[in-house]
N, C-alpha and C positions, 0 to 999 in steps of 0.2 A: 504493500500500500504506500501512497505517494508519500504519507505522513509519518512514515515509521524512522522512529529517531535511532542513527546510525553514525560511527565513527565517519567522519571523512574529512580525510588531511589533518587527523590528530584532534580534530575538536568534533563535540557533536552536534548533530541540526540532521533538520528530515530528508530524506533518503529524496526525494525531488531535488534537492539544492544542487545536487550532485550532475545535475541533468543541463547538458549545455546542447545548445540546438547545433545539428549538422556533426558534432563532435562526443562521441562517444566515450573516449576515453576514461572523462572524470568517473562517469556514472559506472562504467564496466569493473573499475578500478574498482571503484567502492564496494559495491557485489562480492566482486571475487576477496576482498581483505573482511568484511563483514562476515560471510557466509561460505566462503570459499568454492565460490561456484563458479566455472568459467563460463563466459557467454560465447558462443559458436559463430552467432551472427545476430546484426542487429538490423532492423524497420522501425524506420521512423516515419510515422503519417500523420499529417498535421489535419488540422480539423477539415479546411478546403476537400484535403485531399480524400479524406475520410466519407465526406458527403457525396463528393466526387462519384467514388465507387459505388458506394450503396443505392444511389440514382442512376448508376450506368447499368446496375442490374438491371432494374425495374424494382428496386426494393428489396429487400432480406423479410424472410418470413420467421417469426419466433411464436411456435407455443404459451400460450399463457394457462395456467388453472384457473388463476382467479383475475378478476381486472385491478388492472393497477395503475399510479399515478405519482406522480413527483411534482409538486407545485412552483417548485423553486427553477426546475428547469423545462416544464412544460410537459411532460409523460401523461401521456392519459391514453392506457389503454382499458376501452368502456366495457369489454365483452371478455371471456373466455373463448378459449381458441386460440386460432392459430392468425395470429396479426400480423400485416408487413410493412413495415417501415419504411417510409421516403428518407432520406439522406438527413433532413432536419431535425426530424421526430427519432431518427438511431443514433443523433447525436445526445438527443436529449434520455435515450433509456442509458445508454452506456456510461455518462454522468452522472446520471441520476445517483445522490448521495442521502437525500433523504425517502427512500423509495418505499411504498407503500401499496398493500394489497388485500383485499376488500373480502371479508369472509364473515357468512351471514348478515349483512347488510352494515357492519363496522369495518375502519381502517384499521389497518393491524400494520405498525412500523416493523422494519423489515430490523430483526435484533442484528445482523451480521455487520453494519455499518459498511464502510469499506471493505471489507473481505467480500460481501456478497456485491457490492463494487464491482470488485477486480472479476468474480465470479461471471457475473450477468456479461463483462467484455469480452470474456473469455472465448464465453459460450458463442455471443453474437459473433466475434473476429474470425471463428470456425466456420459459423454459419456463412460469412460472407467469402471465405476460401472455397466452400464446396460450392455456393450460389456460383462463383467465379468459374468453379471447374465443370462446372454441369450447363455453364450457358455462354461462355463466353470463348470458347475454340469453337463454337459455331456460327455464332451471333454478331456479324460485324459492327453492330452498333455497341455494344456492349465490349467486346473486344477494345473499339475506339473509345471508349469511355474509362476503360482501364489503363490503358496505355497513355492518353493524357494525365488522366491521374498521377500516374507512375512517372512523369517524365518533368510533372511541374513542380510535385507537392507531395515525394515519398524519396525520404533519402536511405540506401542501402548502402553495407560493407561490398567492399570489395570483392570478397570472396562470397557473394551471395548472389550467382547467375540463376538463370530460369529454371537452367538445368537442377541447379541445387534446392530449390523452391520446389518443383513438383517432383523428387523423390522426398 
């Protein structure tokens, strides 16, 4: 979580501080001295670019049980089922930090805070990989909507080709 207080450069402060745009380093650095985990490869997708994709689908589709809503950043899904999201409204679930969901006619705040955060991008960033792989080697609009994306508003390592991406 963006908020998690972590050594970095000898003093402490939240593990975001560590995060410098286009430059990976600091942030990587910190991970691996904190946690001792190395990172393999890194994406970076800015919010543009993030809307970008998810409208170049035609939307990402997520399951809901119950309906749910974040007031703070605009989430309002009214129904159960299976919802899809335009590029605005997936900005607004994957942010969503006070996120709420609706059982027997009461809001019930989501107790995971942030974890269930990081959880719901997870889920959705998956969804939007397979959304990618199921429509968009056919779909020249879509194709061209990710490729824009990818060429304005997402920056990758080095060592992170196509090839490396779909195995």
């Amino acid at each position: 979580p963006r908020d998690l207080w972590v050594k970095i450069a000898g003093r402490n402060n939240r593990i975001n501080s560590a995060y410098v745009k286009n430059d990976p380093t600091r942030l990587l650095g910190t991970i691996y001295n904190n946690f001792g985990i190395e990172v393999d490869h890194f994406i970076q997708i800015d919010f543009c670019a993030f809307k970008t994709i998810v409208d170049g689908l035609g939307g990402v589709a997520v399951p809901f049980e119950y309906p749910a809503r974040d007031v703070n950043t605009g989430l309002d899904v009214p129904t159960t089922g299976c919802f899809t999201f335009d590029g605005d409204h997936a900005l607004a679930y994957v942010r969503s930090r006070t996120y709420e969901y609706m059982i027997d006619g009461q809001w019930q705040h989501d107790g995971l805070s942030d974890l269930g955060r990081v959880s719901r991008q997870q889920d959705f960033l998956r969804r939007v990989l397979s959304a990618a792989l199921d429509r968009g080697v056919t779909d020249p609009s879509v194709a061209r909507a990710l490729i824009s994306a990818i060429q304005d508003d997402v920056v990758v390592d080095t060592g992170l080709t196509i090839s490396t991406m779909l195995d």
